[in-house]
C-alpha beads as a LAMMPS data file, in Angstrom:
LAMMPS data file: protein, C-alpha beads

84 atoms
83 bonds

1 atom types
1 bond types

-500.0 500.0 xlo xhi
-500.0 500.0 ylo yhi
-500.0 500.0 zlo zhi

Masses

1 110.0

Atoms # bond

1 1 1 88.520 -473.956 -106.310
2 1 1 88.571 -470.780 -104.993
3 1 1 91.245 -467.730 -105.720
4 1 1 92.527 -468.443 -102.244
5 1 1 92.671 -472.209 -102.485
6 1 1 94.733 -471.820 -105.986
7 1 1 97.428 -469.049 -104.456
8 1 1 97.820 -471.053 -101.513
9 1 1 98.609 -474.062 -103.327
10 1 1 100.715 -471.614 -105.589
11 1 1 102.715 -470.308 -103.071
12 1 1 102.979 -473.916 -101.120
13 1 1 104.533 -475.376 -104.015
14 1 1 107.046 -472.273 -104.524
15 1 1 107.865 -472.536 -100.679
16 1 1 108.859 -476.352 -101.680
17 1 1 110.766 -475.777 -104.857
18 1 1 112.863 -473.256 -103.450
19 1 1 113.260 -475.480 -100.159
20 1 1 114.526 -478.182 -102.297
21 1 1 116.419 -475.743 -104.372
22 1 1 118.245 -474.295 -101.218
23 1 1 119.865 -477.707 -100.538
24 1 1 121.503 -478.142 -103.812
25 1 1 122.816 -474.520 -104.446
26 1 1 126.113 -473.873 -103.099
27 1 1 128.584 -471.668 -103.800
28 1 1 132.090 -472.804 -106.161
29 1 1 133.236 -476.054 -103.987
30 1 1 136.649 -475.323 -104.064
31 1 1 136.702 -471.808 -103.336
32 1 1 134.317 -472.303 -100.538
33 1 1 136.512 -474.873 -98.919
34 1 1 139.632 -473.399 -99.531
35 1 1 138.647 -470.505 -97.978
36 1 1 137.038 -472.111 -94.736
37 1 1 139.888 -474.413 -94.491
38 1 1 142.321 -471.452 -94.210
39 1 1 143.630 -470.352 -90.710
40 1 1 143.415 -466.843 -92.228
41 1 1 140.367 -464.372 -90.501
42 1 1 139.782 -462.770 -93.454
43 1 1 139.276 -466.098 -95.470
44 1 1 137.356 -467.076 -92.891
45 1 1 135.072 -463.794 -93.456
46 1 1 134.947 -464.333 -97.143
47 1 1 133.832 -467.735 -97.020
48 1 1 130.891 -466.566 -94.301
49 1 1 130.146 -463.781 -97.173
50 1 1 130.177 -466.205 -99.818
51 1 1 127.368 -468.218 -97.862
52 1 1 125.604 -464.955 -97.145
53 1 1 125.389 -463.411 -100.814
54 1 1 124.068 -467.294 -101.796
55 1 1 120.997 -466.515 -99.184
56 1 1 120.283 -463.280 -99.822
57 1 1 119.983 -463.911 -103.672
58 1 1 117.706 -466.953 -103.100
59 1 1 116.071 -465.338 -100.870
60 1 1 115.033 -462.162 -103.340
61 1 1 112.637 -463.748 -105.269
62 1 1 110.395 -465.058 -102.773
63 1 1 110.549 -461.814 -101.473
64 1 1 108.963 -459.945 -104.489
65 1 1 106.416 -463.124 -105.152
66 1 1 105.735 -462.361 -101.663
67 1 1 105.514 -458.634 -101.785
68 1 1 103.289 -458.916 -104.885
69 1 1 100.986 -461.522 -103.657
70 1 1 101.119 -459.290 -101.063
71 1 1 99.457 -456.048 -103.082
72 1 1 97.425 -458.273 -105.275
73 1 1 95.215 -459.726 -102.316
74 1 1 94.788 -456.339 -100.717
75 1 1 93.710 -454.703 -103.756
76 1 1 91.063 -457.733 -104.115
77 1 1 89.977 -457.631 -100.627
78 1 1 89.337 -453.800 -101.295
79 1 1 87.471 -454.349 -104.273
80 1 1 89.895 -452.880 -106.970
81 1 1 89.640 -455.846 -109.586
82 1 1 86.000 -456.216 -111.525
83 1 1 84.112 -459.301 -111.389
84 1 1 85.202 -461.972 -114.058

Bonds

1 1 1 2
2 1 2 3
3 1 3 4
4 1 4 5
5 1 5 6
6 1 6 7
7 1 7 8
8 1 8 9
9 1 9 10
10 1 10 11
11 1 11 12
12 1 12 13
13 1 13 14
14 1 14 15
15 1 15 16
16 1 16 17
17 1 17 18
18 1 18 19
19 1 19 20
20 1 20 21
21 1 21 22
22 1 22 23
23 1 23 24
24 1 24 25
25 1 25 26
26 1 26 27
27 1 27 28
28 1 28 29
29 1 29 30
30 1 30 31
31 1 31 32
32 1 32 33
33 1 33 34
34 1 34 35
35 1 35 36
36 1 36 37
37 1 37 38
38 1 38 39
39 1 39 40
40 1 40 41
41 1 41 42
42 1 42 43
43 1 43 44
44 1 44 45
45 1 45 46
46 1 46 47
47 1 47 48
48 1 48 49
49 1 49 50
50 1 50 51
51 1 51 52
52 1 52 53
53 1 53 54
54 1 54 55
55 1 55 56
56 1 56 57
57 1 57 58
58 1 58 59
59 1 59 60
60 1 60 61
61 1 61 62
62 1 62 63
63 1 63 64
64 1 64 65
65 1 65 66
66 1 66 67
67 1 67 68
68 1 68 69
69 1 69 70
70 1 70 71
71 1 71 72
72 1 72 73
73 1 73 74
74 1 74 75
75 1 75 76
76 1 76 77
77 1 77 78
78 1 78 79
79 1 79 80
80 1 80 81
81 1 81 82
82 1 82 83
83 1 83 84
């Protein structure tokens, strides 16, 4: 197996984990629903910002993972690491 093979199956199975992760994290039930029940606009915004901060944090991670997976192949492909 090569050192491409192994990161792409690395990064396949992080892709699924957080995919099945995504599904199951939600933000506190009833303040969610409370919130989007309400008539209220500004409950209304909350709730969307509740939903939004739950994204973004998930989403952090597999953007440095990516970012650094990111570095690490460049710096191999310009011959920066020495030959195990």
């Amino acid at each position: 197996m090569t050192i491409r093979q192994g990161l792409r199956t690395v990064l396949l199975g992080l892709a699924f984990a957080f995919q099945l992760a995504g599904g199951l994290a939600q933000a506190c039930p009833n303040c969610k629903e409370g919130l989007a029940e309400s008539s209220d606009v500004n409950a209304q915004r909350l709730a969307d910002g509740y939903s939004s901060s739950i994204l973004l944090m998930m989403g952090m991670p597999l953007a440095l993972a990516g970012a650094g997976t990111f570095w690490v192949v460049k710096a191999a492909k310009e011959g920066r690491f020495p030959e195990l």
